[in-house]
FIGUSE-270240 format. One record per residue: residue number from 1; residue in three letters; x, y, z of N, C-alpha, C, O in turn. Coordinates in steps of 0.05 Angstrom, whole numbers, always signed. Layout:
N
<NUM,ALA,<X,Y,Z>,<X,Y,Z>,<X,Y,Z>,<X,Y,Z>>
...
This chain:
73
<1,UNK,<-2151,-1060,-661>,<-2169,-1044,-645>,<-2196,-1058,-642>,<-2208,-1058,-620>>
<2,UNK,<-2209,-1072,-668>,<-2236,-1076,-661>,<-2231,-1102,-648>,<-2252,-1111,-639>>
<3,UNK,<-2211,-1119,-645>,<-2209,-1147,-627>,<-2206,-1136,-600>,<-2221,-1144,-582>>
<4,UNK,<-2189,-1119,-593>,<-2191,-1102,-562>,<-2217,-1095,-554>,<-2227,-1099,-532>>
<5,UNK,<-2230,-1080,-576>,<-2262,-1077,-555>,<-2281,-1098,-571>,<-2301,-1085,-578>>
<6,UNK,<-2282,-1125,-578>,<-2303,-1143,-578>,<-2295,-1157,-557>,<-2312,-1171,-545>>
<7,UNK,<-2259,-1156,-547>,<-2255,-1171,-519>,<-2266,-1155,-496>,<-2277,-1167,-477>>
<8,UNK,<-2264,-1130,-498>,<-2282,-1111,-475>,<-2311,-1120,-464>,<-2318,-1121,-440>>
<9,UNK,<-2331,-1126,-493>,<-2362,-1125,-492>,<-2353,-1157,-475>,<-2362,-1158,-453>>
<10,UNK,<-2343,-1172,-481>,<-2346,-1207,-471>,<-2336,-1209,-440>,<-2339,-1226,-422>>
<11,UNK,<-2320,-1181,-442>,<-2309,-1184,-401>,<-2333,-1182,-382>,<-2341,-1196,-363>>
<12,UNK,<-2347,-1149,-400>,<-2371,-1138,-390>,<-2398,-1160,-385>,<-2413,-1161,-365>>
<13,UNK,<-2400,-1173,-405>,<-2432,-1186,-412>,<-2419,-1213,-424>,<-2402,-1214,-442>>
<14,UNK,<-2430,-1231,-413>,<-2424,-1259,-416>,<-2443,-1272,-434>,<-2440,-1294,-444>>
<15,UNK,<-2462,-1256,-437>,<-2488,-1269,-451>,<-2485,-1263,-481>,<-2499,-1275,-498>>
<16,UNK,<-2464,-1244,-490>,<-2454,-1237,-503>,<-2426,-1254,-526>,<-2404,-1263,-519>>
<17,UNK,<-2433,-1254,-542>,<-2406,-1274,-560>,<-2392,-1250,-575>,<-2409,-1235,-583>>
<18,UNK,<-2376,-1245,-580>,<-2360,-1233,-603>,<-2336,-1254,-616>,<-2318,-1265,-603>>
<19,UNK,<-2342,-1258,-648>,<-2331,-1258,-665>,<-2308,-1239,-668>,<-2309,-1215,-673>>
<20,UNK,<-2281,-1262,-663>,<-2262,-1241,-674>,<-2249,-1234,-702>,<-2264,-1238,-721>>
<21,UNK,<-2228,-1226,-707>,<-2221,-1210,-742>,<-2205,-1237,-754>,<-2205,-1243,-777>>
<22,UNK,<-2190,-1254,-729>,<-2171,-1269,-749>,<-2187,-1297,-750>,<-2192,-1302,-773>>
<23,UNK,<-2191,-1305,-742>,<-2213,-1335,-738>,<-2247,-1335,-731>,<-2264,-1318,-728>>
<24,UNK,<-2246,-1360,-729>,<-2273,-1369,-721>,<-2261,-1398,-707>,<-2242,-1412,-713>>
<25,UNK,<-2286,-1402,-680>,<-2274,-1416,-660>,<-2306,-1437,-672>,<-2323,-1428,-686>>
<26,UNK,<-2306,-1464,-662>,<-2329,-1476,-655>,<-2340,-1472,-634>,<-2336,-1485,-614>>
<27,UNK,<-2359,-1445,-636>,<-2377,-1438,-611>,<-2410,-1445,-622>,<-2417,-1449,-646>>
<28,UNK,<-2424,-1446,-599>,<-2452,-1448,-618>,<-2463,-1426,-597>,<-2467,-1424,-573>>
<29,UNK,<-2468,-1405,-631>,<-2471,-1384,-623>,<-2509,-1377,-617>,<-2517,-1354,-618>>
<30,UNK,<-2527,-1398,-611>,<-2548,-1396,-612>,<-2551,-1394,-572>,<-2569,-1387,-557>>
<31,UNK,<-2529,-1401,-567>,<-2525,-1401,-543>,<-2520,-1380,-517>,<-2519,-1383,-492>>
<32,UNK,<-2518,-1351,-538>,<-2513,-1330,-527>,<-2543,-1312,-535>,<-2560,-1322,-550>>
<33,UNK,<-2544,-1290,-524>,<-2561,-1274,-526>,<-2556,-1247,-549>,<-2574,-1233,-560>>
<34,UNK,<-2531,-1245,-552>,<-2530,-1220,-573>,<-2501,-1239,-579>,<-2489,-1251,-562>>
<35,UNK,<-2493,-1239,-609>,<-2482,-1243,-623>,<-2464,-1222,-641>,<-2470,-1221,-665>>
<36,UNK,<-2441,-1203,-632>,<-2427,-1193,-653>,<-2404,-1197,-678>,<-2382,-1207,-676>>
<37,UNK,<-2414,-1187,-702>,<-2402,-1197,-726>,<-2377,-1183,-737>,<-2387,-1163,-746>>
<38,UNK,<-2355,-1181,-742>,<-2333,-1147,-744>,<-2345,-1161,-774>,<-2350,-1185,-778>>
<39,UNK,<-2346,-1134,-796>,<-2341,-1134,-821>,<-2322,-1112,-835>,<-2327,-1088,-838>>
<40,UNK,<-2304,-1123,-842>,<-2281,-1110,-863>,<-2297,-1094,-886>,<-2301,-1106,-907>>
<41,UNK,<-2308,-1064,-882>,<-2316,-1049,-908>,<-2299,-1029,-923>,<-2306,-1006,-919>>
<42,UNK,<-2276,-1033,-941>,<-2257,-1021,-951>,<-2246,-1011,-934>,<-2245,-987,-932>>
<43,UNK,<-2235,-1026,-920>,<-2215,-1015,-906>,<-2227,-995,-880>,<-2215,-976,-871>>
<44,UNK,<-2250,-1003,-871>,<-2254,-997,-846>,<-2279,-1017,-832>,<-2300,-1024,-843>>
<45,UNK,<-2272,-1022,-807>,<-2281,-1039,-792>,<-2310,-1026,-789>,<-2313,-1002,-787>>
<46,UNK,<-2329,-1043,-788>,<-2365,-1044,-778>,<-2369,-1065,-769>,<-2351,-1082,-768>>
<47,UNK,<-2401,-1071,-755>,<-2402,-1100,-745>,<-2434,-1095,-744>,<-2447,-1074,-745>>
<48,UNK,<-2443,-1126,-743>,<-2464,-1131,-746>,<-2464,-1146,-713>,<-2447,-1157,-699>>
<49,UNK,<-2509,-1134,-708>,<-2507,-1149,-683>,<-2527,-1165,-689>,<-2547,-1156,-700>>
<50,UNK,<-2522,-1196,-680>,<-2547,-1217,-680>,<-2558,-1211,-655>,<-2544,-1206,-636>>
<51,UNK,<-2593,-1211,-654>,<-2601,-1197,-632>,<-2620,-1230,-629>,<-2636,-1233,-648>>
<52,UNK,<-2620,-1247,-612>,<-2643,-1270,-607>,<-2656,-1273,-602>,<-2672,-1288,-614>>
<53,UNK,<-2661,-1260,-579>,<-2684,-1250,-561>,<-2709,-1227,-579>,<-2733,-1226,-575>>
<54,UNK,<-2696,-1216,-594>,<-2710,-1192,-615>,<-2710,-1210,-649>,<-2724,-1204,-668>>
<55,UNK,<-2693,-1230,-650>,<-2705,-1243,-674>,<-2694,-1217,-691>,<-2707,-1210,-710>>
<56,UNK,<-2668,-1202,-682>,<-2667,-1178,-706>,<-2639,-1177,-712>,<-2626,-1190,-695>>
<57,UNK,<-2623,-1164,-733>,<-2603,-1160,-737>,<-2594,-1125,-746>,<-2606,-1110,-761>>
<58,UNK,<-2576,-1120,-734>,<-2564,-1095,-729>,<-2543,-1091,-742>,<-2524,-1106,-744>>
<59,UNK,<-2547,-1065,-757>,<-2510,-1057,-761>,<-2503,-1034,-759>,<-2518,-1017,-768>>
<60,UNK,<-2472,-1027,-743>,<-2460,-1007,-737>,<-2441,-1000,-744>,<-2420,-1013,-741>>
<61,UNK,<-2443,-972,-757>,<-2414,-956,-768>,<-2405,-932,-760>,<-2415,-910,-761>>
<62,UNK,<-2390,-938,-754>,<-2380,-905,-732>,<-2380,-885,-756>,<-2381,-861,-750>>
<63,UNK,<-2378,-892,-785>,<-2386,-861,-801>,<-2412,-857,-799>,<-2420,-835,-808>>
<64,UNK,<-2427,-871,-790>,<-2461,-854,-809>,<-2470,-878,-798>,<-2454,-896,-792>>
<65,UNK,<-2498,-879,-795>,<-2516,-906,-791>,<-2534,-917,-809>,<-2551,-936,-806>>
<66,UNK,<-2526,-897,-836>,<-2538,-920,-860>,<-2521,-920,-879>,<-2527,-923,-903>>
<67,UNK,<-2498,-918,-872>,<-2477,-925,-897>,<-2463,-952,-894>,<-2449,-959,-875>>
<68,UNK,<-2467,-970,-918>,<-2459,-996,-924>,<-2477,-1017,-914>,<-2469,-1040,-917>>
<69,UNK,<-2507,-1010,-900>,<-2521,-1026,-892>,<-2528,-1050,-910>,<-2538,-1071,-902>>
<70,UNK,<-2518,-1042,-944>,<-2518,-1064,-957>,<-2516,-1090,-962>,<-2526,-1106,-977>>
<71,UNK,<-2495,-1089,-937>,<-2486,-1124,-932>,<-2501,-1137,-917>,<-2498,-1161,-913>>
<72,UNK,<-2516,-1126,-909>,<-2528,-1145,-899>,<-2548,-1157,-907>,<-2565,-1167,-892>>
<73,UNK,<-2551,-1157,-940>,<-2569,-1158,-957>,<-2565,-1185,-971>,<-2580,-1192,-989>>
């Protein structure tokens, strides 16, 4: 499911990279404008967004929006 919609965001917005669940490709990801990360948190999918343009990093969990923000620590 979360490789079906990080392929969605990349049809939509080109400026856009998504990282998928089984690999990593040689892309250089400084090259895109938003950068998405999937992260495996016990058994349920979240993702981090590299933001470039904002110099910021994001993370999203469909339970709650501050649960597990840890990792990114």
């Amino acid at each position: 499911i979360m490789n079906f919609y990080l392929s969605l965001l990349i049809q939509v917005t080109p400026e856009v990279y998504c990282f998928g669940t089984f690999f990593m490709e040689q892309v250089d990801i400084f090259s895109f404008s938003l950068v998405f990360i999937p992260i495996d948190r016990a058994m349920h999918w979240t993702r981090a967004m590299i933001n470039f343009p904002d110099q910021s990093v994001k993370f999203y969990n469909s339970l709650g929006p501050n649960l597990n923000e840890d990792c990114l620590e």
